[in-house]
VODRENRO-931793 format. One line per field, with one value per residue (C-alpha): x, y, z; residue in one letter; residue number from 1. Coordinates in steps of 0.001 Angstrom, whole numbers, plus 524288, in hexadecimal, padded with zeros to 5 digits. Layout:
# residues N
east <- c(X_...)
north <- c(Y_...)
up <- c(Z_...)
res <- c(A_...)
n <- c(NUM_...)
//
This chain:
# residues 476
east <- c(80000_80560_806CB_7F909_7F6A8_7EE62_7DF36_7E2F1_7E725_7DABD_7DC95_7DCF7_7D126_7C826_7BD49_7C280_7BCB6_7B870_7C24C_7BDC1_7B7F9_7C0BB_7CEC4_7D40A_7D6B2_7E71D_7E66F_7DD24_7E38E_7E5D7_7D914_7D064_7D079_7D210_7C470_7BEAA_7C24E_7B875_7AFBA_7B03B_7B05F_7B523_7BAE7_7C8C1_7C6CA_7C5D5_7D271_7DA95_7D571_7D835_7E571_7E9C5_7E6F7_7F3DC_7FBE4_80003_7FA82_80314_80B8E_808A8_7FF01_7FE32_7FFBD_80C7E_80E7B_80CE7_817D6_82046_81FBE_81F22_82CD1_83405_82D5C_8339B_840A6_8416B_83F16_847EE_8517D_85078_84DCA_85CB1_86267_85C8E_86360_87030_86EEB_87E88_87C4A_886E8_89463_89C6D_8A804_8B627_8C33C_8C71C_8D2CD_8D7C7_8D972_8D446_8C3DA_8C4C6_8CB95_8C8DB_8C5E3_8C2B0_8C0E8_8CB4A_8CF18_8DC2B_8DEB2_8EC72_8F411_90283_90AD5_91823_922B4_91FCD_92D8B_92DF0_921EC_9271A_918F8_91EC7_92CFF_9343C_933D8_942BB_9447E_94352_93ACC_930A1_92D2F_91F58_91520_917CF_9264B_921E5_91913_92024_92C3A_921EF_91E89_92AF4_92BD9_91D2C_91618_90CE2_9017B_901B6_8F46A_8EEBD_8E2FF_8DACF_8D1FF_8C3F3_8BBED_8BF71_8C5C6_8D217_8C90B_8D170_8DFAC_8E91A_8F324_8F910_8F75D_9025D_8FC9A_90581_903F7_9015D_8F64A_8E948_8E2C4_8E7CD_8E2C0_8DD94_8DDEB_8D075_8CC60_8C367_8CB56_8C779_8D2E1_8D53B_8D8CE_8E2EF_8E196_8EE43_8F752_8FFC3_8F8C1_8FF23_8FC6C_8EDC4_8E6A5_8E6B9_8E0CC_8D9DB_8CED9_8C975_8BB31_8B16C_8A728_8A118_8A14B_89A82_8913B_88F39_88E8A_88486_87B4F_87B51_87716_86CE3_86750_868D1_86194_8569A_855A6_8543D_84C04_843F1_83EB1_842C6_84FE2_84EC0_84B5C_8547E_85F78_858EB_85A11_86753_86A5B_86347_86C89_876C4_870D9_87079_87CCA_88541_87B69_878C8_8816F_88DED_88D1B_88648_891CA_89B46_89454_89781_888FE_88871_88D4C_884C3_87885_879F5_87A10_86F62_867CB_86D67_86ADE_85C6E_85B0B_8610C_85949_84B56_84C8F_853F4_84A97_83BC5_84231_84517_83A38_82FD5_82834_82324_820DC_82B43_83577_832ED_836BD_841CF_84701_8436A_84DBB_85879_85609_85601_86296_8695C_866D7_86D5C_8795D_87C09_87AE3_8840B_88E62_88E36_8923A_89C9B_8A1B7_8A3B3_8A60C_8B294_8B6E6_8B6C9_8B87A_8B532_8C09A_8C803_8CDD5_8D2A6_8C49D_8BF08_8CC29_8CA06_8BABC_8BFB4_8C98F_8C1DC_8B661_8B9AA_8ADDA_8A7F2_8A47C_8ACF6_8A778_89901_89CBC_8A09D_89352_88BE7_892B8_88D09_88065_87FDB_8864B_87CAE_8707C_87002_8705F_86648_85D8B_85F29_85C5B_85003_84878_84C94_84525_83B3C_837D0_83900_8308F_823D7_826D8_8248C_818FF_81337_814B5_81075_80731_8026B_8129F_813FD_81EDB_82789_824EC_829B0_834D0_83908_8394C_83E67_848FE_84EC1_84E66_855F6_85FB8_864BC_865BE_86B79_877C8_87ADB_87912_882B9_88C6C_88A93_88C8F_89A3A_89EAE_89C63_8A3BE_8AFE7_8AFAE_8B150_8BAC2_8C3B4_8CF55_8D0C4_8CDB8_8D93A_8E108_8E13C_8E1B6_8EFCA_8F362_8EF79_8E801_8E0AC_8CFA3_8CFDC_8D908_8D2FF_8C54B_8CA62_8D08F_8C80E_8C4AB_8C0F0_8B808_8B39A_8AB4E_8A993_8A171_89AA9_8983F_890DD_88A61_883C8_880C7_87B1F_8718D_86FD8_86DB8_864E0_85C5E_856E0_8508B_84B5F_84759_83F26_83A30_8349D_83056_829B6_8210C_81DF5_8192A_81254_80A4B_7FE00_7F8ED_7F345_7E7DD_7E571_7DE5D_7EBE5_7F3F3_7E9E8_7EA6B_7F8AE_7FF0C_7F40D_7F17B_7FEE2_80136_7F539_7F6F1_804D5_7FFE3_7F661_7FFB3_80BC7_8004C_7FCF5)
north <- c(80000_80D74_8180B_81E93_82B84_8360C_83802_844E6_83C5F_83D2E_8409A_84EAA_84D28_84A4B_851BE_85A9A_85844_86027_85D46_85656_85CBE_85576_854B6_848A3_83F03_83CDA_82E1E_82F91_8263E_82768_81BEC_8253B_82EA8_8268A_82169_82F6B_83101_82797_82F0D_83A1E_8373B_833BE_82888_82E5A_82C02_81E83_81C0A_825C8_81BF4_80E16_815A6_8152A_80719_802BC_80F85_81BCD_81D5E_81B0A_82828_827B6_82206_81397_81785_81E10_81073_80878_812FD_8126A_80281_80267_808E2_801A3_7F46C_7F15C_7F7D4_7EDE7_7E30C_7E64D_7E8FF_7D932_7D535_7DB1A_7D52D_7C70E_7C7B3_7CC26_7C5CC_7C00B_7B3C6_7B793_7BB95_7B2BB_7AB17_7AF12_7A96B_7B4EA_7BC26_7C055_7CE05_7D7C0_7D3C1_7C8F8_7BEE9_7B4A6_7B88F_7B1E6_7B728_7B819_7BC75_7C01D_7B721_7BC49_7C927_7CB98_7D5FB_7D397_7DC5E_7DEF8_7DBE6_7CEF2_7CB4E_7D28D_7DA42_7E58B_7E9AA_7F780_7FAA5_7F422_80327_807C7_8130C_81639_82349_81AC0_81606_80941_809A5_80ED0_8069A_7FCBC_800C2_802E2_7F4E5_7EF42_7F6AA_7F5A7_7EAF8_7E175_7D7F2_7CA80_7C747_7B6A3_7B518_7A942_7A845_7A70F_7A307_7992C_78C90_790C0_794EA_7954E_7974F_7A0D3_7AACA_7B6DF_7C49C_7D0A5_7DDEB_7E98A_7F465_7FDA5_7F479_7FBCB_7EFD8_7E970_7DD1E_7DA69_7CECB_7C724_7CFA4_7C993_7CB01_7C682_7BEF6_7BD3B_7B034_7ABF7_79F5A_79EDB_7A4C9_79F76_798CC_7A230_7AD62_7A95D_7B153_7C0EA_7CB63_7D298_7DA7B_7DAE7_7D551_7DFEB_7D919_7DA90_7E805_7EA6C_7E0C5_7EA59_7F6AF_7F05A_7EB7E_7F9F8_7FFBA_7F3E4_7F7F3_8075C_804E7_7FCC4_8056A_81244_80C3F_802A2_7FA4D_802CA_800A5_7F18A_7F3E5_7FAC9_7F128_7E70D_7EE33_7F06F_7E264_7DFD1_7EB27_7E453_7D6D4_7DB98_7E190_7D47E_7CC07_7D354_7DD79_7D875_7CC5E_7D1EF_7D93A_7CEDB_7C5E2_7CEE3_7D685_7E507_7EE9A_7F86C_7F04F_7E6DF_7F4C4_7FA07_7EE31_7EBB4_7F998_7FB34_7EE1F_7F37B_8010D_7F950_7EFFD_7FB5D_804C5_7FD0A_7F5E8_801D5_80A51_803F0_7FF0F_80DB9_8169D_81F8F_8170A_812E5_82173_81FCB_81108_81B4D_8252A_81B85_81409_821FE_8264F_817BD_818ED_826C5_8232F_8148C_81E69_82970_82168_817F3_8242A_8293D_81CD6_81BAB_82A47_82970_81BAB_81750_80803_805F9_7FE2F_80785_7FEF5_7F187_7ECE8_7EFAF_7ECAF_7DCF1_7DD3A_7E0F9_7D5D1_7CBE8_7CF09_7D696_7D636_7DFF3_7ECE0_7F30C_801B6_7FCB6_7F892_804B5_808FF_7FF53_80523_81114_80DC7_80604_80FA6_81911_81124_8138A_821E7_8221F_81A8C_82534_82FE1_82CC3_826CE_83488_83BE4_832FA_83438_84297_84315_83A3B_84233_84EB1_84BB9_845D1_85283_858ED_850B8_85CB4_85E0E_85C17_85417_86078_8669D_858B1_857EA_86517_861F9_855EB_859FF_8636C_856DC_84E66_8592A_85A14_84AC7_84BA5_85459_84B25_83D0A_841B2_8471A_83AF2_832C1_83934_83932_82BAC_82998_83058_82ACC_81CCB_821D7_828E5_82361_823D4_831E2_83409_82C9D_8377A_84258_83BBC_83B5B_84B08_8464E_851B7_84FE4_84DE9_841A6_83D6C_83E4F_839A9_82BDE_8209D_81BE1_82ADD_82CA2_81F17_8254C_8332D_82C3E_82362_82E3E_839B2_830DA_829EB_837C5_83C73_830A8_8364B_84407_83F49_83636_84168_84A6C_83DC2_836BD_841D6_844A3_8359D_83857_84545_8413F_83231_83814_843D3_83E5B_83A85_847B9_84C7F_85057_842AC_83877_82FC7_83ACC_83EA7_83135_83032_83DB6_847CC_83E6F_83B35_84B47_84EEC_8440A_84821_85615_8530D_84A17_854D0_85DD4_854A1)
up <- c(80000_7FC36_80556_80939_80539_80CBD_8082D_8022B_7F54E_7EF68_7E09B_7DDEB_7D4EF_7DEA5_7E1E1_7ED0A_7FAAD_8056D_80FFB_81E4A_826BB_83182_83328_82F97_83A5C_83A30_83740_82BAD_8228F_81293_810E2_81937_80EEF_80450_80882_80B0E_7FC2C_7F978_802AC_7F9CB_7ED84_7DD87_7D987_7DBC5_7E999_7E7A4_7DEFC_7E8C0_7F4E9_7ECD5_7E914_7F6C0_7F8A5_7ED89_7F0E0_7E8FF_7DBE9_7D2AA_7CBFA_7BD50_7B5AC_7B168_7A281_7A6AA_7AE7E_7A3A5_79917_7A38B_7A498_7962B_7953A_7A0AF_7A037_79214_7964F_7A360_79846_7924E_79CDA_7A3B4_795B0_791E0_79FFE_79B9C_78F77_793FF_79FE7_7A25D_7AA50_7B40F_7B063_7A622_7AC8B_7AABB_7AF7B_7B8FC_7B454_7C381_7C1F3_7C7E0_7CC7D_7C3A7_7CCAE_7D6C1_7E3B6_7F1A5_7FFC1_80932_817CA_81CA8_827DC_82C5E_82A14_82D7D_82AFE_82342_81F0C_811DC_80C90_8133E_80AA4_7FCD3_7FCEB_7F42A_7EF6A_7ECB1_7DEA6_7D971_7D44E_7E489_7DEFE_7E976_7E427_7DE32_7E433_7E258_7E7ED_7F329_7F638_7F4F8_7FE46_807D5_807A9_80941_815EB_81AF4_820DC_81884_81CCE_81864_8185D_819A0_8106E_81313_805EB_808E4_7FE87_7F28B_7EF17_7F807_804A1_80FAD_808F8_80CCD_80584_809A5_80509_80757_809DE_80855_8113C_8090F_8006B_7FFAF_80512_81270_81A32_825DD_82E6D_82BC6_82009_814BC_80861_7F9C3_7F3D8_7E5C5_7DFBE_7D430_7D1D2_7C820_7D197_7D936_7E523_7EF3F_7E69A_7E249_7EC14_7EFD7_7F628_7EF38_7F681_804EB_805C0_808B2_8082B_816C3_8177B_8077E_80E8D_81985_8126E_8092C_81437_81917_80C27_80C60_81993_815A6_809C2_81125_81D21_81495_80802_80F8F_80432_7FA34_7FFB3_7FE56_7EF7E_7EC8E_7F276_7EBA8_7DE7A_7E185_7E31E_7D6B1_7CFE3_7D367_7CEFD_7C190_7C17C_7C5E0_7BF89_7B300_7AF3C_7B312_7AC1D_7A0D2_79CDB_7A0E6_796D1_78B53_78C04_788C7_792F9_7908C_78ECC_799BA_7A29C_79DE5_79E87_7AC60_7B027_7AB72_7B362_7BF13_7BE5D_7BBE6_7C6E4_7D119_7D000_7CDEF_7D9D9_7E215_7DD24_7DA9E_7CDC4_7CA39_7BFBF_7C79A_7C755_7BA41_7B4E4_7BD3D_7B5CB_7A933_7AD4D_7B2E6_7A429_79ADC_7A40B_7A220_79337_791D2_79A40_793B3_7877D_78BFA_792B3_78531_77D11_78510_78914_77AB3_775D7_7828A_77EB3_78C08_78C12_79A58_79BB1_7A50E_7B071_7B661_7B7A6_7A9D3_7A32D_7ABA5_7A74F_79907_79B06_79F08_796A3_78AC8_78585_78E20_788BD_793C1_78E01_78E38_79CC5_79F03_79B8A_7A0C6_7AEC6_7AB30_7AB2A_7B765_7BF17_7B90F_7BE4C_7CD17_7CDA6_7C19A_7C8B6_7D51F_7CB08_7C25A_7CF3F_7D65E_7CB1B_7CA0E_7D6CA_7D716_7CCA1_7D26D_7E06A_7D841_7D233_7DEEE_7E583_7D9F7_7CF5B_7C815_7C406_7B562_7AEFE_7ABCC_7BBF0_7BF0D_7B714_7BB02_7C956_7CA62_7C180_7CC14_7D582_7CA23_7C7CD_7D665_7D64A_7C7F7_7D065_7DBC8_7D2D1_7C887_7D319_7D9B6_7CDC5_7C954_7D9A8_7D920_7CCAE_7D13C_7DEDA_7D832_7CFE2_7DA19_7DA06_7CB18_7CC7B_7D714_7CE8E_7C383_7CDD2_7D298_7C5F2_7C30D_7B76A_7B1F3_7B1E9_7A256_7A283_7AE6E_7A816_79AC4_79E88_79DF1_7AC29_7AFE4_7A2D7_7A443_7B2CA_7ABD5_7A179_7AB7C_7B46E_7AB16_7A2AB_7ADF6_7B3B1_7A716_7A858_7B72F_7B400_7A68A_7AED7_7B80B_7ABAE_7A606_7B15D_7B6AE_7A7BE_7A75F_7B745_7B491_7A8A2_7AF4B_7BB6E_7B543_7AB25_7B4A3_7B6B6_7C3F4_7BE08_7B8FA_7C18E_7C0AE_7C42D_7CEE1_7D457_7D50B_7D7D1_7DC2A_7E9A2_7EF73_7ED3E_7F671_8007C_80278_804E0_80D32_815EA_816D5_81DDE_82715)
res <- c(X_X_X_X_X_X_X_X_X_X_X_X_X_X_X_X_X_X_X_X_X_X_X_X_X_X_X_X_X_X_X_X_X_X_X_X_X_X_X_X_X_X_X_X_X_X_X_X_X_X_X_X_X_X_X_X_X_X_X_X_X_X_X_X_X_X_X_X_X_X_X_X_X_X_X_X_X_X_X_X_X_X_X_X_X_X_X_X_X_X_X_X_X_X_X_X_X_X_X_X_X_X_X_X_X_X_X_X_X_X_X_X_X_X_X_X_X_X_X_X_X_X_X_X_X_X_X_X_X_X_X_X_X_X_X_X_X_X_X_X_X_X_X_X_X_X_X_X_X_X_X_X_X_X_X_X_X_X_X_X_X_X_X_X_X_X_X_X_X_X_X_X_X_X_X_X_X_X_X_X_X_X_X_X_X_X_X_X_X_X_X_X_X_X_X_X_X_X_X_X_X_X_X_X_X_X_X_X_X_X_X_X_X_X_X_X_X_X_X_X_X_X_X_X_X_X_X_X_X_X_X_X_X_X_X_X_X_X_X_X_X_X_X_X_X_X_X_X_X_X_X_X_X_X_X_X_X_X_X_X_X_X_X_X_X_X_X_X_X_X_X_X_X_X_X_X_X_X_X_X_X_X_X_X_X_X_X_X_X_X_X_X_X_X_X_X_X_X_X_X_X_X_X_X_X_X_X_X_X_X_X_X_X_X_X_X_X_X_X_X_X_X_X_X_X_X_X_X_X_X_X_X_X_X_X_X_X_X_X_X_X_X_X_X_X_X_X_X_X_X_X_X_X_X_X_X_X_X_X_X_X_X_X_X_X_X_X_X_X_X_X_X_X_X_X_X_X_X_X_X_X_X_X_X_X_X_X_X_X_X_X_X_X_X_X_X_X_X_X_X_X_X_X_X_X_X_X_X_X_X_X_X_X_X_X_X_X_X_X_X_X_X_X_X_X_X_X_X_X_X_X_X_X_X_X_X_X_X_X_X_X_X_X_X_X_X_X_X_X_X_X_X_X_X_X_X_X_X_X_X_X_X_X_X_X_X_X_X_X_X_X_X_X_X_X_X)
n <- c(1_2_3_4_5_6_7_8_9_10_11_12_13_14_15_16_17_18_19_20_21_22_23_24_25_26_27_28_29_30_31_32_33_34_35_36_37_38_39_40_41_42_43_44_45_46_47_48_49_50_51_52_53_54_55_56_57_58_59_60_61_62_63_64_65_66_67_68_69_70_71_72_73_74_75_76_77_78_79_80_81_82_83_84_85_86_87_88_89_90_91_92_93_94_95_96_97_98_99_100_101_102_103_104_105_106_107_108_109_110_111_112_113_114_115_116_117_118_119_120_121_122_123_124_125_126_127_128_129_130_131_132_133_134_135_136_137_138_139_140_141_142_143_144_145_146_147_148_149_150_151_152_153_154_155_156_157_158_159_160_161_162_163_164_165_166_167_168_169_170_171_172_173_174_175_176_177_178_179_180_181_182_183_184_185_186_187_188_189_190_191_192_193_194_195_196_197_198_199_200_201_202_203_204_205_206_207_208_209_210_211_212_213_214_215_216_217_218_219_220_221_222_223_224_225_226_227_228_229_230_231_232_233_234_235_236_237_238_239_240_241_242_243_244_245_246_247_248_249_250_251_252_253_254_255_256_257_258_259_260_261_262_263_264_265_266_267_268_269_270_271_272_273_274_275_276_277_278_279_280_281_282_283_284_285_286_287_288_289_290_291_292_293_294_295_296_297_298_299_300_301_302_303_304_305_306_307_308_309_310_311_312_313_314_315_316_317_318_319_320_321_322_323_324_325_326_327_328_329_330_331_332_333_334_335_336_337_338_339_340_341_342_343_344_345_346_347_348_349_350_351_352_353_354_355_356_357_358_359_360_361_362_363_364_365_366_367_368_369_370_371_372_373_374_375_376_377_378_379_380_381_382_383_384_385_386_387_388_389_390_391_392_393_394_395_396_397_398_399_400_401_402_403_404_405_406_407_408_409_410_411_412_413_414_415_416_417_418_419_420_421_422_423_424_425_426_427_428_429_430_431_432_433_434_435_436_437_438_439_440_441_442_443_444_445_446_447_448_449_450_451_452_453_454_455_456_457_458_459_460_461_462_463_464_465_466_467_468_469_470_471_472_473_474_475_476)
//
């Protein structure tokens, strides 16, 4: 049952009615009046009082209802009719090549720790030349006269559960152990047996585990059910990213195509599932999809028109390795558009919302009133997305950009090299797609929920009530 309104949502087109001649008693509930509307008069009394009885009325018209299903219901068809076709099957089998993510790994724990002169255990050597004027020479005479940890790994997991090697950590190694520490362990199998397993990371993955139960319980405690949809869609989001994108495009599919398929999926499912199964959020899955289209556009004709390969670093050069038959560029757009999805979504069911609030508080608003004010709304969120969208950019790419400051690179050879233009491109064509999707979204929003009239006996029923029972209620 919907929440009750107060008796003063009678349709404005009734016949006006002389008011009581006795105050109303304070517990006078919304079915009280609903049945003194019966009392009184027309039929519209009736359909207000069996209104109440399945909750609001609904927003727009069912012949808007039915264009709006007529656009998206082919388009979903089309969307989990594309993922059936390209669906992968899982990711195809390859002999692992041992560099880099691409080798065997098991768990491990450090069971002993011991500190060892450094020289005793040949961990590092002065440079033959004696030059410690670099980095590197330096480091090393350091070494020989510092103290190193040798570390006992006992391997957890695998065929060789319960083995032993050791591991040497330098003092002045970025990573250092700890007695008892979870550790993940990577495995040659063609080396030599007392060279076959490493350290190669720490295991974090208690405290991930942590920090992701908090932002469950956040989420819950805050959003209530809403909440729980919305961590179920992102669990789903991720679902068809490991179990449909990624292997999609390891199996030789397009790119490009397997995002935007993946991506419309994502967006249907997210925001039906958060939002509800509405006309609203229906203009806003018609934004998010106008605003994908122009930025899978855009970012394919600079991509192109900058010849940027997408093939920039250690972990695109192993994909293109071990899979050349990736379209590493179309990759490089397909990232695009994902990364573009999330804040679209954020954006286009802002306006929409903006847009129904408006026209609750005012129904006699045209399409062109509405536009106008909910544009001022989408142009202050338009300022703090995009900011947050190029903040975020260059916080992940940090280091790279201290990198060319130590190096007194100027801005122009800094912005021209590959890996810097490859996040310029990604960056302002996605926040293009932003700044286009609050003008159209609110367009599609504005003429949607203005086209049922107050004056007409739909736009009577749906808007002209829920404005006079608020009213009523704030003078109470």
């Amino acid at each position: 049952m919907g929440p009750l309104n107060s008796c003063d949502d009678l349709p404005v087109t009734s016949s006006p009615q002389p008011p009581p001649k006795h105050p109303e008693p304070t517990g006078h509930t919304d079915h009280a009046h609903a049945a003194a509307g019966h009392d009184h008069g027309p039929s519209e009394g009736h359909s207000h009082g069996h209104s109440h009885s399945h909750g609001p009325a609904a927003p727009v018209s069912k012949h808007l209802r039915k264009v709006i299903a007529a656009v998206l219901i082919p388009f979903a068809v089309a969307v989990f009719a594309g993922m059936v076709v390209l669906w992968p099957g899982g990711a195809p089998a390859h002999e692992r090549s041992g560099v880099g993510f691409d080798r065997q790994t098991q768990q491990g724990r450090v069971v002993a720790l011991e500190q060892v002169d450094c020289k005793s255990v040949n961990a590092s050597q002065v440079p033959p030349t004696g030059n410690v004027s670099t980095p590197e020479g330096r480091e090393a005479q350091a070494a020989q006269t510092g103290e190193c940890k040798k570390a006992t790994i006992e391997v957890g997991t695998g065929s060789d559960k319960g083995r032993t090697f050791f591991e040497i950590v330098q003092p002045g190694a970025p990573r250092q152990l700890e007695n008892g520490q979870e550790v993940v362990v990577a495995y040659a199998p063609d080396a030599p047996r007392d060279l076959q397993y490493s350290v190669i990371d720490v295991n974090r993955k208690l405290p991930l585990a942590v920090l992701a139960g908090l932002f469950a319980v956040a989420v819950v405690v805050v959003g209530r059910m809403r909440g729980v949809f919305a961590l179920v869609a992102l669990v789903v989001s991720f679902g068809v990213l490991t179990l449909f994108i990624l292997p999609a495009i390891l199996q030789g599919s397009n790119p490009l195509l397997v995002a935007v398929i993946g991506a419309s999926a994502i967006m249907l499912i997210a925001l039906y599932m958060c939002h509800g199964l509405s006309a609203r959020t229906s203009v806003a899955v018609l934004g998010t999809l106008v605003s994908l289209l122009l930025i899978g556009l855009l970012g394919s004709v600079f991509v192109d028109w900058a010849f940027l390969s997408g093939n920039t670093d250690d972990n695109t050069g192993l994909i293109h390795g071990l899979y050349p038959d990736i379209d590493m560029s179309g990759l490089l757009l397909a990232g695009v558009i994902i990364g573009s999805l999330g804040v679209l979504d954020d954006v286009t069911v802002t306006q929409t919302s903006a847009v129904w609030e408006l026209h609750q508080a005012d129904p006699a608003m045209g399409s062109r009133s509405l536009y106008r004010a909910a544009i001022r709304i989408g142009r202050d969120h338009i300022a703090s997305v995009v900011n947050t969208l190029v903040l975020a950019y260059a916080g992940a790419a940090l280091p790279l950009l201290l990198l060319f400051s130590i190096a007194n690179s100027s801005m122009g050879s800094v912005a021209n090299s590959e890996l810097v233009a490859e996040e310029i491109v990604r960056t302002l064509v996605g926040s293009i797609g932003l700044v286009a999707s609050v003008p159209v979204t609110t367009a599609l929003a504005a003429l949607v929920v203005s086209a049922d009239r107050p004056g007409s006996p739909a736009g009577a029923a749906a808007s002209g009530p829920v404005r006079r029972g608020r009213g009523r209620r704030r003078k109470r």
